[in-house]
N, CA, C and O atoms as a CHARMM CRD file, in Angstrom:
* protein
*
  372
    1    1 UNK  N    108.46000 164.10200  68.56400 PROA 1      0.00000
    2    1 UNK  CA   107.48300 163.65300  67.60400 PROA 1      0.00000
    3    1 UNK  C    106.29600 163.03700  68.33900 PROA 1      0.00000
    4    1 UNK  O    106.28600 162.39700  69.39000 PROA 1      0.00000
    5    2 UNK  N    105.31800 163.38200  67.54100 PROA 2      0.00000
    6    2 UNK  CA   103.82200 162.84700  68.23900 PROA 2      0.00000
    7    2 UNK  C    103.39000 161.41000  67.25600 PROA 2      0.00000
    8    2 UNK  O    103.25700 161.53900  66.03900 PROA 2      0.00000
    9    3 UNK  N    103.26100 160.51600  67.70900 PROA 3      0.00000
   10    3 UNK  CA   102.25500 159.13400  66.93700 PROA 3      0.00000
   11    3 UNK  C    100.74600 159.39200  67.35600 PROA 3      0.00000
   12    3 UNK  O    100.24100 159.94800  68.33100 PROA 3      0.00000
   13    4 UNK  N    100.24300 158.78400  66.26300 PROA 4      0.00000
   14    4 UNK  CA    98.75200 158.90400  65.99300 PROA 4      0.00000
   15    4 UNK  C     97.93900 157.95100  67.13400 PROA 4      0.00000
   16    4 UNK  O     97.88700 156.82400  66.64200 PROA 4      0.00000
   17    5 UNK  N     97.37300 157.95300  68.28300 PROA 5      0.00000
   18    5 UNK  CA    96.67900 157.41800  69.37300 PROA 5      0.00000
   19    5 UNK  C     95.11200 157.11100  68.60800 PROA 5      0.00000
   20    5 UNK  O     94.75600 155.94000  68.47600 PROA 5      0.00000
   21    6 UNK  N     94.59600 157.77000  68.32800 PROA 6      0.00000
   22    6 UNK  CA    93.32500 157.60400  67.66900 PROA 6      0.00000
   23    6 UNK  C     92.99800 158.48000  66.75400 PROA 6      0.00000
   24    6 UNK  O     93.57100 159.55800  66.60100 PROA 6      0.00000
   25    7 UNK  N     91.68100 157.90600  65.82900 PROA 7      0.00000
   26    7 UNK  CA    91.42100 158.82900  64.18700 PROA 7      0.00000
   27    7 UNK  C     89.60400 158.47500  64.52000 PROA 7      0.00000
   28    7 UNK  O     89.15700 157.37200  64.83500 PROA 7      0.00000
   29    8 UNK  N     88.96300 159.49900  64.37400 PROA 8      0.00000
   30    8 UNK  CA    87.30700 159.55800  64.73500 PROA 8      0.00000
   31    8 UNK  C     87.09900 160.57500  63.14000 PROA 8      0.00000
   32    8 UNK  O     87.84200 161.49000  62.78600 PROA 8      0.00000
   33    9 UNK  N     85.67300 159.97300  62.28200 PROA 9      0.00000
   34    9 UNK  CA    85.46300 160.80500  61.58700 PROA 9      0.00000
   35    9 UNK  C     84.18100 160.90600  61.76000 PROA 9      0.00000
   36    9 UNK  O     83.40600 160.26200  61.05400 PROA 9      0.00000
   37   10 UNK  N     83.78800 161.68000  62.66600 PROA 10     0.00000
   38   10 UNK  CA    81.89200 162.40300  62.97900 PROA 10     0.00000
   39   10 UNK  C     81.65500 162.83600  61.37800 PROA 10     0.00000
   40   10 UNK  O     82.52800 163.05500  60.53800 PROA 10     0.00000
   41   11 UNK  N     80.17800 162.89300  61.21800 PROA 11     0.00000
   42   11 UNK  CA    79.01500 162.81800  60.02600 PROA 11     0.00000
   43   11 UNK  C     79.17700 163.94500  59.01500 PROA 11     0.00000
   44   11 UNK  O     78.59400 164.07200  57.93800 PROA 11     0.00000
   45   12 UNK  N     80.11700 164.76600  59.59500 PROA 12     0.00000
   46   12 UNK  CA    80.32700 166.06700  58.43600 PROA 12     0.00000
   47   12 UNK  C     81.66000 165.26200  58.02300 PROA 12     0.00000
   48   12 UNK  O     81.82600 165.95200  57.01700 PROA 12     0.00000
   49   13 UNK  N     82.10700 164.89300  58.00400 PROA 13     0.00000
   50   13 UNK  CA    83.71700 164.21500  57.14000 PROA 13     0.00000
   51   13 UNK  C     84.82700 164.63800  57.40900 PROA 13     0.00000
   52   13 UNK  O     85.82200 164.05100  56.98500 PROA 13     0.00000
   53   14 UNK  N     84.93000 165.85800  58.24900 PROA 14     0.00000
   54   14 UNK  CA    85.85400 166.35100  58.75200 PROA 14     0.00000
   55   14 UNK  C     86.52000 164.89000  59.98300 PROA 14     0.00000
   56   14 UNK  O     85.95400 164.17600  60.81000 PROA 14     0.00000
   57   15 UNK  N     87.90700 165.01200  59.51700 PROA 15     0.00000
   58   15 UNK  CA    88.68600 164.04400  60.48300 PROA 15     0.00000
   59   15 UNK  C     89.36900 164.55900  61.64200 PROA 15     0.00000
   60   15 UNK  O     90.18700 165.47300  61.54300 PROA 15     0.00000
   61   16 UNK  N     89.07300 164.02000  62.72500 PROA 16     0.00000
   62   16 UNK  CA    89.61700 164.28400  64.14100 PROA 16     0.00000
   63   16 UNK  C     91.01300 163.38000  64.61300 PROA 16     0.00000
   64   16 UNK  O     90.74200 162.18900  64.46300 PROA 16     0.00000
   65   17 UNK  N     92.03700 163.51200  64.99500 PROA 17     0.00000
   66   17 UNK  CA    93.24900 162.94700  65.62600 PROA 17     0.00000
   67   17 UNK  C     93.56500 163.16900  66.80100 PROA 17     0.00000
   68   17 UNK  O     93.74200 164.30000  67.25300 PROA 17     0.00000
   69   18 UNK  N     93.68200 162.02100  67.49700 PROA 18     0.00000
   70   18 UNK  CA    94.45500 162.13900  68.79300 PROA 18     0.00000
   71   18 UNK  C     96.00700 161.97400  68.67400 PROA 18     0.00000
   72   18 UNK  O     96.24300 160.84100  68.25600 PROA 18     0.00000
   73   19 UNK  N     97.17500 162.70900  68.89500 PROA 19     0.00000
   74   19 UNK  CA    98.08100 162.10300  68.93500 PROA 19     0.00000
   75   19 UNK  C     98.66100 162.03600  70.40600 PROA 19     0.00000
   76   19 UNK  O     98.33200 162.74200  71.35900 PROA 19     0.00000
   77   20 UNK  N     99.43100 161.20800  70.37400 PROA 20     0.00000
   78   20 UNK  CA   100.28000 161.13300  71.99600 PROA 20     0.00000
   79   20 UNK  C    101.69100 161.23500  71.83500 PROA 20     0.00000
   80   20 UNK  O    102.31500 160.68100  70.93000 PROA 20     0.00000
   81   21 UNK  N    102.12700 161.86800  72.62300 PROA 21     0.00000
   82   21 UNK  CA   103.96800 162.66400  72.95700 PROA 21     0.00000
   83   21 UNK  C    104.22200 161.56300  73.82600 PROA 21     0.00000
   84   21 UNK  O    103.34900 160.76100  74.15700 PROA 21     0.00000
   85   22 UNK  N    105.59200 161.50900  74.25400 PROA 22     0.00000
   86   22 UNK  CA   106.35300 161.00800  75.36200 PROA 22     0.00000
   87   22 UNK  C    107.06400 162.55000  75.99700 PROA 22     0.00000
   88   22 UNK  O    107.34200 163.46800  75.22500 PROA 22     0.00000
   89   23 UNK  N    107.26100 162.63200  77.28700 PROA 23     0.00000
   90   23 UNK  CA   107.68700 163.61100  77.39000 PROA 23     0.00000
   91   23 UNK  C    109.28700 163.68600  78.38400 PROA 23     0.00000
   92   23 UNK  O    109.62900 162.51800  78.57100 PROA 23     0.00000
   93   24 UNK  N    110.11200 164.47900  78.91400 PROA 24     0.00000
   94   24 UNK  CA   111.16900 164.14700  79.06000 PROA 24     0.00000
   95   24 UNK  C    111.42600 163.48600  80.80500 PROA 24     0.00000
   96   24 UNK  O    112.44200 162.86100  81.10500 PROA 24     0.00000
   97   25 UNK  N    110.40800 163.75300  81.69500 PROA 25     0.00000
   98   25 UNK  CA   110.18100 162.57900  82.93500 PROA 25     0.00000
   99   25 UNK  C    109.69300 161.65200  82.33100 PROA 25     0.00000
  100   25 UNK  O    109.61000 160.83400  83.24800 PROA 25     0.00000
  101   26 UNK  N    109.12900 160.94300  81.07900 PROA 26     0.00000
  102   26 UNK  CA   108.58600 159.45500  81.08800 PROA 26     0.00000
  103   26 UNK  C    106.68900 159.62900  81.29000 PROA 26     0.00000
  104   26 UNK  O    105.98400 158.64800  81.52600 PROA 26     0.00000
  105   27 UNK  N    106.03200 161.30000  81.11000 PROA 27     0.00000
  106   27 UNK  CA   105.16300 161.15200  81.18600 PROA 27     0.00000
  107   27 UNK  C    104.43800 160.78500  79.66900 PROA 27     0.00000
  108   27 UNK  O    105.15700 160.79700  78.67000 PROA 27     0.00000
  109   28 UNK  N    103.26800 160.52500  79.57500 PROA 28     0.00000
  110   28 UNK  CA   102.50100 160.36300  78.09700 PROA 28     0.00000
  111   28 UNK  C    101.35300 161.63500  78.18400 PROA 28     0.00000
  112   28 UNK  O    100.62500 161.98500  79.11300 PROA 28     0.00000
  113   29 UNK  N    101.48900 162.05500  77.08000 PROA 29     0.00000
  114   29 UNK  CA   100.10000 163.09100  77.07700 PROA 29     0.00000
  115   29 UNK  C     99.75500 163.07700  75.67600 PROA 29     0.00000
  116   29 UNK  O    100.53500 162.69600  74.80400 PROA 29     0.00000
  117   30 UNK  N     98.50000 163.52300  75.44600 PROA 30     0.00000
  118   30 UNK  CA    97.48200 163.58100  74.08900 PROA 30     0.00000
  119   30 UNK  C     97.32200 165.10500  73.60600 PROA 30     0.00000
  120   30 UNK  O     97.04000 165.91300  74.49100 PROA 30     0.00000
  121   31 UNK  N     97.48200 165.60800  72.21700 PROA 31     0.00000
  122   31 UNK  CA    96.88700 166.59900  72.00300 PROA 31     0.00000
  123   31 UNK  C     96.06500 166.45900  70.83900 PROA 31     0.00000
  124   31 UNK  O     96.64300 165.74900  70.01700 PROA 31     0.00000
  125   32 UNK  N     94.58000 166.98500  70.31400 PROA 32     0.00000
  126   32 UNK  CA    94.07200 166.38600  69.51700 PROA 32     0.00000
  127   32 UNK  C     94.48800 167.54000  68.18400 PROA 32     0.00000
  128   32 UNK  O     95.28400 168.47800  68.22300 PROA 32     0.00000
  129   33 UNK  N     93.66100 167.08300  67.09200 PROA 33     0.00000
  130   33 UNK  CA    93.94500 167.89100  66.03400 PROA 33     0.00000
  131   33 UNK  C     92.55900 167.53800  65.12400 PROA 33     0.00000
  132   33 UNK  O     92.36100 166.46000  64.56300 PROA 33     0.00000
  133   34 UNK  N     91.66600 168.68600  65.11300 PROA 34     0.00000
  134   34 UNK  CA    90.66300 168.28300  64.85300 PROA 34     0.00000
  135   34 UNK  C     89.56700 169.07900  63.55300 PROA 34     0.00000
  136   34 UNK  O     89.61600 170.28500  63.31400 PROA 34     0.00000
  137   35 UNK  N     88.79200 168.27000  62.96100 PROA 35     0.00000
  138   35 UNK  CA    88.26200 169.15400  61.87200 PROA 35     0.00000
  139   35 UNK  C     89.54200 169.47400  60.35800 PROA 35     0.00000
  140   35 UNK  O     89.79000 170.58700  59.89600 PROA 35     0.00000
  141   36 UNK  N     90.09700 168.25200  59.91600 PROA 36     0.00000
  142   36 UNK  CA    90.79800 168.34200  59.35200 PROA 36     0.00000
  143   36 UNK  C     90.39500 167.74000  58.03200 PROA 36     0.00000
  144   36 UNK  O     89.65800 166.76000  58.14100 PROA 36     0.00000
  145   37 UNK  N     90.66300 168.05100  56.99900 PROA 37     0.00000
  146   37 UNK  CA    89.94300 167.79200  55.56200 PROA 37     0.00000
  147   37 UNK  C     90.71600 166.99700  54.54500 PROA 37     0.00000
  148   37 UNK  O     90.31000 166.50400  53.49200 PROA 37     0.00000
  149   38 UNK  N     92.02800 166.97700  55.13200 PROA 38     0.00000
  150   38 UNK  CA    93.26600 165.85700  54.31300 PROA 38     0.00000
  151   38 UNK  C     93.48400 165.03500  54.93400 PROA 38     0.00000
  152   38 UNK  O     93.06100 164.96400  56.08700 PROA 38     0.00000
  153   39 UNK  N     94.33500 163.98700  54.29100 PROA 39     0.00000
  154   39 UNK  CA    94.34000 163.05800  55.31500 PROA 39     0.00000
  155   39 UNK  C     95.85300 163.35100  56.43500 PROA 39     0.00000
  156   39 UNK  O     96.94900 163.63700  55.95200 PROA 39     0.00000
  157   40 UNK  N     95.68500 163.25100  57.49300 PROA 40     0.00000
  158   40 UNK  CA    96.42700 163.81100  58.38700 PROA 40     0.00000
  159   40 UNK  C     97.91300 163.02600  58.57500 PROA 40     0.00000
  160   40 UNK  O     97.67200 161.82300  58.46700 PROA 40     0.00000
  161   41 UNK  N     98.52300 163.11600  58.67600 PROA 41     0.00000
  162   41 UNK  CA    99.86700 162.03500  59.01400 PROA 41     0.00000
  163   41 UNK  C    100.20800 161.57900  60.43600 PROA 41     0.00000
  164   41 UNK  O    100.32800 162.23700  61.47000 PROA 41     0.00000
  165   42 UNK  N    100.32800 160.28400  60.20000 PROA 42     0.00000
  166   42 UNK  CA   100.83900 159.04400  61.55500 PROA 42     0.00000
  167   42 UNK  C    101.60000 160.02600  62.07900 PROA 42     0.00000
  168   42 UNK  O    101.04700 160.61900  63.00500 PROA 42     0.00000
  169   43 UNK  N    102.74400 160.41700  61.78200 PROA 43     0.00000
  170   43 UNK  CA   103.60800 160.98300  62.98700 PROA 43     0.00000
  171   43 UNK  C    104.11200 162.78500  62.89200 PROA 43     0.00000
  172   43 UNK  O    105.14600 162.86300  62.22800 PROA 43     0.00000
  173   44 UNK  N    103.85000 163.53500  63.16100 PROA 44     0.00000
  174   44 UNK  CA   103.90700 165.01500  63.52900 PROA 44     0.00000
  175   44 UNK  C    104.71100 165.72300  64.75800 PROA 44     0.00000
  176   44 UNK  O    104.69900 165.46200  65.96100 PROA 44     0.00000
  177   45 UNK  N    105.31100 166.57200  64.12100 PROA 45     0.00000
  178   45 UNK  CA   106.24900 167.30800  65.12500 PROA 45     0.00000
  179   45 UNK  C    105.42400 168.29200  66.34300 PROA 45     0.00000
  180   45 UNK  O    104.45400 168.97400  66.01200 PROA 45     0.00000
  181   46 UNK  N    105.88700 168.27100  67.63100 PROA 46     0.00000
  182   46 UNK  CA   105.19800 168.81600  68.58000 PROA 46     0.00000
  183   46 UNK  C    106.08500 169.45400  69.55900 PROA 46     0.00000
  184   46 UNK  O    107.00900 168.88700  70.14100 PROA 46     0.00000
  185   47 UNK  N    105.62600 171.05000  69.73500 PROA 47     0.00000
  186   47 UNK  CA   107.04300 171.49700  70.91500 PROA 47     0.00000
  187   47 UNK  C    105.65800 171.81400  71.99100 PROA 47     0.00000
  188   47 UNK  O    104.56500 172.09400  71.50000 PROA 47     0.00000
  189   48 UNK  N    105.82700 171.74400  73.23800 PROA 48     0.00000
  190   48 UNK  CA   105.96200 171.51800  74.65300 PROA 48     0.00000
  191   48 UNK  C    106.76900 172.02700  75.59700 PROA 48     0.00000
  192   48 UNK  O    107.98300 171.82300  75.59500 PROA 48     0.00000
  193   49 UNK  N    105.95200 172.96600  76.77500 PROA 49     0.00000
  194   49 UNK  CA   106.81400 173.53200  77.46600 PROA 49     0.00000
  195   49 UNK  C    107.27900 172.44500  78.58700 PROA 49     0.00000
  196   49 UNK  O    106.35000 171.83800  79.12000 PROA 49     0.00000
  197   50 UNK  N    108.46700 172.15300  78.97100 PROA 50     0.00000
  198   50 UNK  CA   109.28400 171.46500  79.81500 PROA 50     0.00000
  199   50 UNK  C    108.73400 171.42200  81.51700 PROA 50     0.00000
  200   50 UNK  O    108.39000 170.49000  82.24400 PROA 50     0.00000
  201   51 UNK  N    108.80500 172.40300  81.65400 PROA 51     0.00000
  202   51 UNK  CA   107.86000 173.10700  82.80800 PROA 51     0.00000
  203   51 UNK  C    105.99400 172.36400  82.97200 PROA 51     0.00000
  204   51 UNK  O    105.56500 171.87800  84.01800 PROA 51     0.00000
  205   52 UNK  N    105.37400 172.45000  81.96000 PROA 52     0.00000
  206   52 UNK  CA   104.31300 172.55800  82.04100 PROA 52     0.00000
  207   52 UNK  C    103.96800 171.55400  80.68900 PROA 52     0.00000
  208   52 UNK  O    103.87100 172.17000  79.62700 PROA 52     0.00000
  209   53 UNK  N    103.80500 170.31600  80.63800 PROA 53     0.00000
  210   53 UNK  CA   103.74200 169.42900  79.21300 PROA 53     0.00000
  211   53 UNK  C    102.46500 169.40400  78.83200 PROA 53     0.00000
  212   53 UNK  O    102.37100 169.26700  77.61200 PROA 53     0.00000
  213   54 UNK  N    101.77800 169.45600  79.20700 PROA 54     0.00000
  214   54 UNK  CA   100.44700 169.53600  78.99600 PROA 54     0.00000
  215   54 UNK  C     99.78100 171.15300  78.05200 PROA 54     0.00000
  216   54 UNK  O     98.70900 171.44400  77.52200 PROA 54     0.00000
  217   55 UNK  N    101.00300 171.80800  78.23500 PROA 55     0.00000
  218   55 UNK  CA   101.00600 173.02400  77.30200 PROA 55     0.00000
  219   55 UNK  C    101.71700 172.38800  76.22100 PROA 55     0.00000
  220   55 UNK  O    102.73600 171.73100  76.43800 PROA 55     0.00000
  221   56 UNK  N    101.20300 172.55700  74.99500 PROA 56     0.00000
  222   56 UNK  CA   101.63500 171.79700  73.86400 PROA 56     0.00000
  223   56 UNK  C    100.85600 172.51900  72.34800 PROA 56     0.00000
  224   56 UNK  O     99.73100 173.00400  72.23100 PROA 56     0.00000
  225   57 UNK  N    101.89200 172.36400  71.37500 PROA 57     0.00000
  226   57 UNK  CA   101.19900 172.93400  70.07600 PROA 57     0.00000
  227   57 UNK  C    101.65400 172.29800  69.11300 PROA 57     0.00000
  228   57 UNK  O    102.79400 171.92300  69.38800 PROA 57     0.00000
  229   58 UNK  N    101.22700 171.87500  67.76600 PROA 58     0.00000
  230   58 UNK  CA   102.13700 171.01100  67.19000 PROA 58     0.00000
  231   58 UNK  C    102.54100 172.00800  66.24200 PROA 58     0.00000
  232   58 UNK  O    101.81700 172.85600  65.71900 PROA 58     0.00000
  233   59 UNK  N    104.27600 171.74500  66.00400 PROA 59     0.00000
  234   59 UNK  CA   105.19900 172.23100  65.52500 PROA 59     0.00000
  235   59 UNK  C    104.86400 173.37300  64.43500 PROA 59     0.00000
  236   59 UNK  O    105.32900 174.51100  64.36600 PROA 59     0.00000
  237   60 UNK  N    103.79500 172.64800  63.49200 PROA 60     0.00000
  238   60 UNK  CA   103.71100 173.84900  61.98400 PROA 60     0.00000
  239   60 UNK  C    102.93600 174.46600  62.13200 PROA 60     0.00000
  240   60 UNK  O    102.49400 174.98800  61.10900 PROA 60     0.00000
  241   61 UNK  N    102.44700 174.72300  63.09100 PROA 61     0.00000
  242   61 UNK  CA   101.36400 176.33500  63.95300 PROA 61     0.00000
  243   61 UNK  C    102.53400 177.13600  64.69000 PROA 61     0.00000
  244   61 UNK  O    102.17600 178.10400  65.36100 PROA 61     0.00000
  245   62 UNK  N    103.76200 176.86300  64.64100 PROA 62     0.00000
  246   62 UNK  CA   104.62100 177.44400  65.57600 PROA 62     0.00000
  247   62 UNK  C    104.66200 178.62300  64.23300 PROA 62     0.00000
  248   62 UNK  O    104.48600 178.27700  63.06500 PROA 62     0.00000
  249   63 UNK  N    104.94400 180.15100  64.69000 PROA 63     0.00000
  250   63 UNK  CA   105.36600 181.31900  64.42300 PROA 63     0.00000
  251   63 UNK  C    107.17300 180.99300  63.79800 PROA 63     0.00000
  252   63 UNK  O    107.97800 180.73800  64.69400 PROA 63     0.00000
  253   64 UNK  N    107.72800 181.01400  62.30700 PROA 64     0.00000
  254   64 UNK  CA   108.80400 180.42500  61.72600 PROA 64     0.00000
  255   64 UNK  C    109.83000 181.99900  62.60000 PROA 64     0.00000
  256   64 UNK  O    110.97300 181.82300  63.02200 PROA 64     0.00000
  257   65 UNK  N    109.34600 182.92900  62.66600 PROA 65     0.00000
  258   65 UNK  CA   110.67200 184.16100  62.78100 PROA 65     0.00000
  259   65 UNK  C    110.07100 184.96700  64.11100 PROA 65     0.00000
  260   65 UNK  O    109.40900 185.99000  63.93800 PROA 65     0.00000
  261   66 UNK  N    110.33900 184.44900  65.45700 PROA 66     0.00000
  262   66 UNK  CA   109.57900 184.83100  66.22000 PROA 66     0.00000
  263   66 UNK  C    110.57300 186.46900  67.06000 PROA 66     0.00000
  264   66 UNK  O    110.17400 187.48800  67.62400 PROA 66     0.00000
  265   67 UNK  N    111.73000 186.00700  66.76500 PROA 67     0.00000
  266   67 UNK  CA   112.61900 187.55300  67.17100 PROA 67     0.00000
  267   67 UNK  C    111.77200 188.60200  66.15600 PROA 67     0.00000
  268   67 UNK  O    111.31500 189.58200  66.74500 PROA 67     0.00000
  269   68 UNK  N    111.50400 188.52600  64.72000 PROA 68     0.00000
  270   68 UNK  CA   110.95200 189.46500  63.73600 PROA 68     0.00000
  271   68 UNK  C    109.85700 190.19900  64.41300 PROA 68     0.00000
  272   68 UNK  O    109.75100 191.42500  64.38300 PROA 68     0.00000
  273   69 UNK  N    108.90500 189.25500  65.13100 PROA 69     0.00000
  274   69 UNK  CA   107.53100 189.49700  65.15600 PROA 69     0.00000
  275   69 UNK  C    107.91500 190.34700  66.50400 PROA 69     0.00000
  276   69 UNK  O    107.18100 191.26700  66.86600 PROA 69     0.00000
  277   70 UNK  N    109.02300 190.02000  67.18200 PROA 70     0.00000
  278   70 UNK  CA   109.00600 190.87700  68.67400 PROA 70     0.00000
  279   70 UNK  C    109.57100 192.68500  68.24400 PROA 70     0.00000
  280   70 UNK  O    109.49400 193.79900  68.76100 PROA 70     0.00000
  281   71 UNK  N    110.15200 192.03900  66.95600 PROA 71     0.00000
  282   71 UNK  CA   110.92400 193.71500  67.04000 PROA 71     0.00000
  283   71 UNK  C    109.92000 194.28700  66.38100 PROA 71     0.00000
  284   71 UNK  O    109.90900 195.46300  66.74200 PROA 71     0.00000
  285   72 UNK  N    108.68800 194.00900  65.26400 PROA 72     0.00000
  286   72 UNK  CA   107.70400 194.54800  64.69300 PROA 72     0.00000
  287   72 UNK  C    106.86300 195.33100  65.83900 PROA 72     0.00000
  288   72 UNK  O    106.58100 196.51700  65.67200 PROA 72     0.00000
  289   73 UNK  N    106.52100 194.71500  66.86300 PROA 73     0.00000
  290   73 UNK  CA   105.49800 195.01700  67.55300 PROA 73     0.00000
  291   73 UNK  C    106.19500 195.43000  68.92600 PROA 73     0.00000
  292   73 UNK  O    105.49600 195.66900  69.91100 PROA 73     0.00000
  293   74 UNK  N    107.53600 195.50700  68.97500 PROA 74     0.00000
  294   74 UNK  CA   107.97600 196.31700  69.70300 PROA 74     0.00000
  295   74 UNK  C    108.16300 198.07400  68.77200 PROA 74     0.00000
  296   74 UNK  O    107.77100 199.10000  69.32800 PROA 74     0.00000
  297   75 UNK  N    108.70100 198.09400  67.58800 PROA 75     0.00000
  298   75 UNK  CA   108.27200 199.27600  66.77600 PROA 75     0.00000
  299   75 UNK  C    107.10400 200.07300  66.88900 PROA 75     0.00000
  300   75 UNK  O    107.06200 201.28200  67.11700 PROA 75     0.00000
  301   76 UNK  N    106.05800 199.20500  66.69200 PROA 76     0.00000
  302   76 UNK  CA   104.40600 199.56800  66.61900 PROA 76     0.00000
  303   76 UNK  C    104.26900 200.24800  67.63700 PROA 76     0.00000
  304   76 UNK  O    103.70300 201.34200  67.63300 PROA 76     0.00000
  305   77 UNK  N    104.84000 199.62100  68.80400 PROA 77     0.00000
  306   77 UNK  CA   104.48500 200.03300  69.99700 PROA 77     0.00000
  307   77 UNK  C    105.15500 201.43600  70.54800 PROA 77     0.00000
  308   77 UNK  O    104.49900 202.14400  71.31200 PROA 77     0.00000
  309   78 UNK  N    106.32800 201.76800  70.18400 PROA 78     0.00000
  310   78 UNK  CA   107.10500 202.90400  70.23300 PROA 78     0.00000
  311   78 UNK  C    106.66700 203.97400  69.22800 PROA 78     0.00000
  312   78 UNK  O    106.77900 205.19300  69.36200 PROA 78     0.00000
  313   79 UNK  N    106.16100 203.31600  68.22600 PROA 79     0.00000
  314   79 UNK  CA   105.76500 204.44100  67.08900 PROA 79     0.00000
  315   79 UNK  C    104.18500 205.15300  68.29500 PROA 79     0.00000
  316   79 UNK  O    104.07400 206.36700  68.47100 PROA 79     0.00000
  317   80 UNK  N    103.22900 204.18800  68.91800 PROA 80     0.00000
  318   80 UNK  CA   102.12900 204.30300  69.34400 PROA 80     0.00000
  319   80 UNK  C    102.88200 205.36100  70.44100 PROA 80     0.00000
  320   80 UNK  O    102.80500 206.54600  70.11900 PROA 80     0.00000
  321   81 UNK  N    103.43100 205.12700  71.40400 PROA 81     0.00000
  322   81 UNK  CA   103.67800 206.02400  72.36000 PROA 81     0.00000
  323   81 UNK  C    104.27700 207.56800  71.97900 PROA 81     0.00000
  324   81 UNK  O    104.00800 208.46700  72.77500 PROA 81     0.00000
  325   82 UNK  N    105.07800 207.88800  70.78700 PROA 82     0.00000
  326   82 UNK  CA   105.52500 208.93200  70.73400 PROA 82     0.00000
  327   82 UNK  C    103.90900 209.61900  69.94800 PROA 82     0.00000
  328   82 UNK  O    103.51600 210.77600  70.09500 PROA 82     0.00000
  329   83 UNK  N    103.41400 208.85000  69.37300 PROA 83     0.00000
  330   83 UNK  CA   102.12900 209.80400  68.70200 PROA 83     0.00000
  331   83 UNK  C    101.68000 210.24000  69.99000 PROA 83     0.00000
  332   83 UNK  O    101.61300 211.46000  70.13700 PROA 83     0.00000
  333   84 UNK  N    101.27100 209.31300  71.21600 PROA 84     0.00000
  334   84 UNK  CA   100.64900 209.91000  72.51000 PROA 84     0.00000
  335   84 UNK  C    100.96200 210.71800  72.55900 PROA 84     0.00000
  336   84 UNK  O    100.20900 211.67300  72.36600 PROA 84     0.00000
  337   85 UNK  N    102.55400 210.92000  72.90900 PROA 85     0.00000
  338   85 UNK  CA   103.17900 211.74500  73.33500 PROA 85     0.00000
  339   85 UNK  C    102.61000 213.23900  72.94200 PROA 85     0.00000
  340   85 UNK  O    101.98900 214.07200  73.60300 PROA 85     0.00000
  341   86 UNK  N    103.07600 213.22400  71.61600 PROA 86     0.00000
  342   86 UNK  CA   103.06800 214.44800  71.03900 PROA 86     0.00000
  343   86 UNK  C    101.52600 215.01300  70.71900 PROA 86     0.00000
  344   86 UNK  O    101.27500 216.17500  70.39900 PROA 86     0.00000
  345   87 UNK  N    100.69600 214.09800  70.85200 PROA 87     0.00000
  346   87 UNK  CA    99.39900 214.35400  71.03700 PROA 87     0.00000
  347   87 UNK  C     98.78300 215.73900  72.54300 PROA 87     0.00000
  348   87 UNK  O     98.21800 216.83200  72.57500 PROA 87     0.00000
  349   88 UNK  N     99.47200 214.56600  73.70600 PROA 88     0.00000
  350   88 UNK  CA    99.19600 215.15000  74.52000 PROA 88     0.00000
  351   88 UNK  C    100.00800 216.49600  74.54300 PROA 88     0.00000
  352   88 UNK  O     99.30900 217.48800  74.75000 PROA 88     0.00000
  353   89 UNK  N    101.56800 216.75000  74.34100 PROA 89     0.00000
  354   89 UNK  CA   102.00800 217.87000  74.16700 PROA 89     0.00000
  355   89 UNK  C    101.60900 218.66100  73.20800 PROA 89     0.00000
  356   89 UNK  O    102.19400 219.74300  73.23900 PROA 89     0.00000
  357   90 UNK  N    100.65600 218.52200  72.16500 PROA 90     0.00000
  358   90 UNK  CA    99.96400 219.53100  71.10600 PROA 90     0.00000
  359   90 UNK  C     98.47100 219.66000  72.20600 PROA 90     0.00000
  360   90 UNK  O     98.14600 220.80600  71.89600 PROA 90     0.00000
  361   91 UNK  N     97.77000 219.36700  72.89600 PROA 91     0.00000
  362   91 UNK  CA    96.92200 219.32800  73.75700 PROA 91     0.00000
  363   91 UNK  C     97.29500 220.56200  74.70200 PROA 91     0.00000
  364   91 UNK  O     96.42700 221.37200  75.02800 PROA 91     0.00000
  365   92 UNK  N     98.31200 220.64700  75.02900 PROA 92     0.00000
  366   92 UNK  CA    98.72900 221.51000  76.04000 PROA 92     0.00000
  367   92 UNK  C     99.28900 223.08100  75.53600 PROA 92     0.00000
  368   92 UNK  O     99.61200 223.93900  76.35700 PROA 92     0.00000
  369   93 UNK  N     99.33600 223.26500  74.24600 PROA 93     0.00000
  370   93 UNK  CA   100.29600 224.20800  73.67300 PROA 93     0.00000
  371   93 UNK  C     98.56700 224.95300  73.29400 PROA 93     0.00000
  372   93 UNK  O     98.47400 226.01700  72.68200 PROA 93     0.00000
């Protein structure tokens, strides 16, 4: 979970957030969230790569069915190659 570090509202009304993570060495990092038109909430879920913390997205931008989206566009992609295919073998005939 991320807590709210700072709240800035520049002259168009749109609201800006800083929030800050703890991460699993004991480091602190900020990700902002910005241009927002509701009022935003104190504390928000945030995943973070382990490896690299400073790579960060907060939670409800995450993709909900991400195996789905791999087998979709692994399909797409097989459907794309056999059209080649048979493209180039109608090319040749």
């Amino acid at each position: 979970m991320a807590s709210e570090v700072s709240r800035t509202t520049p002259r168009d009304g749109r609201i800006d957030v800083q929030y800050g993570y703890l991460v699993a060495d004991g480091g602190h990092h900020t990700l902002w969230r910005r241009g927002m038109s509701t009022e935003p909430p104190v504390l928000t879920g945030v995943v973070y790569d382990p490896n690299k913390p400073k790579r960060a997205d907060f939670s409800d931008r995450m993709p909900e069915d991400v195996q789905r989206r791999r087998m979709v566009l692994l399909c797409l992609t097989a459907v794309a190659l056999v059209m080649l295919v048979l493209m180039a073998v109608g090319a040749l005939l």
